[in-house]
N, C-alpha and C positions, 0 to 999 in steps of 0.2 A: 489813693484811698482804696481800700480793701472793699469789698465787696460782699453785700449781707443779704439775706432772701428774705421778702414777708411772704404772705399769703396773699393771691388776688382778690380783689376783692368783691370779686363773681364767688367765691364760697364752695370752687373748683380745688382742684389739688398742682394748680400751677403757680407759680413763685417769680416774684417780682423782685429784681436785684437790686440793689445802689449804684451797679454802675449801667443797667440799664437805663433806670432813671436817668443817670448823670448824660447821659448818651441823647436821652429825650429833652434833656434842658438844651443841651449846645442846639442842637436840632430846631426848636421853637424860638430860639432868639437869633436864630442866621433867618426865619421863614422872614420876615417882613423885607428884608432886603434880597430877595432870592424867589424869583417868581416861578421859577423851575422847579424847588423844594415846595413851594404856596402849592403851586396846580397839583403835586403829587401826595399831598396831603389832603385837599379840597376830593381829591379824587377818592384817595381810600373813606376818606369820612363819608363820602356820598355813597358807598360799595357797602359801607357798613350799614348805615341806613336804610340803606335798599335792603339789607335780611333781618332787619331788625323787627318787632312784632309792633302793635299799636302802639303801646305804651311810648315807645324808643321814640316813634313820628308824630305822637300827640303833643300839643304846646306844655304839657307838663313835664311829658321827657326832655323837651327841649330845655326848658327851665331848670332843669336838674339837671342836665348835662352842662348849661351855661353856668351854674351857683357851683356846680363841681370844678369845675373848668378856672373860675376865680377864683378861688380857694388856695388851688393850685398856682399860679400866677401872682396871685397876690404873695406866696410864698417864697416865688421862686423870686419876686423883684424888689420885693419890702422886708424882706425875713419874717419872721414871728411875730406880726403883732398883736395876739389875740390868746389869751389864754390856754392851755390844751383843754380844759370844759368846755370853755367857748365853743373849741371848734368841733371836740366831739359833738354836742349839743344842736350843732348847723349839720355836720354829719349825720345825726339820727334821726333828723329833719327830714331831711334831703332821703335819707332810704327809707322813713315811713312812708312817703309820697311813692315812693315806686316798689317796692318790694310787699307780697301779699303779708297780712295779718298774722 
């Protein structure tokens, strides 16, 4: 599979690939059987945390990082089952909660 760039979606000028991505799938479905890939993951997500501002450590980040997180997952294990409105709509949800006005 070829390989395509979006935009991150921090609104920076860095580019997110498809075979980045594909790279991040293999990755998350070896992590449960793989306690050595689990802890070095547990680790950078706690590293990340740790520079994150309030928002990122408040139960609302949390929750938009868990609804982002399923989104994601539910994707990656069920395919598509939700409209693209749908999900834009949980999408603009999910960034009115965290992104200023």
């Amino acid at each position: 599979m070829g390989s395509c760039a979006a935009p991150s979606a921090k609104g920076d000028d860095k580019f997110i690939t498809t075979d980045y991505l594909q790279q991040c799938l293999v990755l998350s479905l070896a992590m449960p059987d793989e306690p050595v890939l689990r802890k070095c993951w547990r680790d950078w997500m706690l590293e990340k945390l740790a520079q994150g501002d309030e928002l990122d450590n408040s139960p609302t980040g949390t929750l938009v990082r868990y609804a982002a997180d399923g989104i994601w997952l539910s994707e990656l294990t069920e395919g598509i089952t939700m409209s693209a409105d749908h999900r834009r709509a949980l999408v603009d949800s999910l960034n009115k909660m965290t992104l200023p006005a």
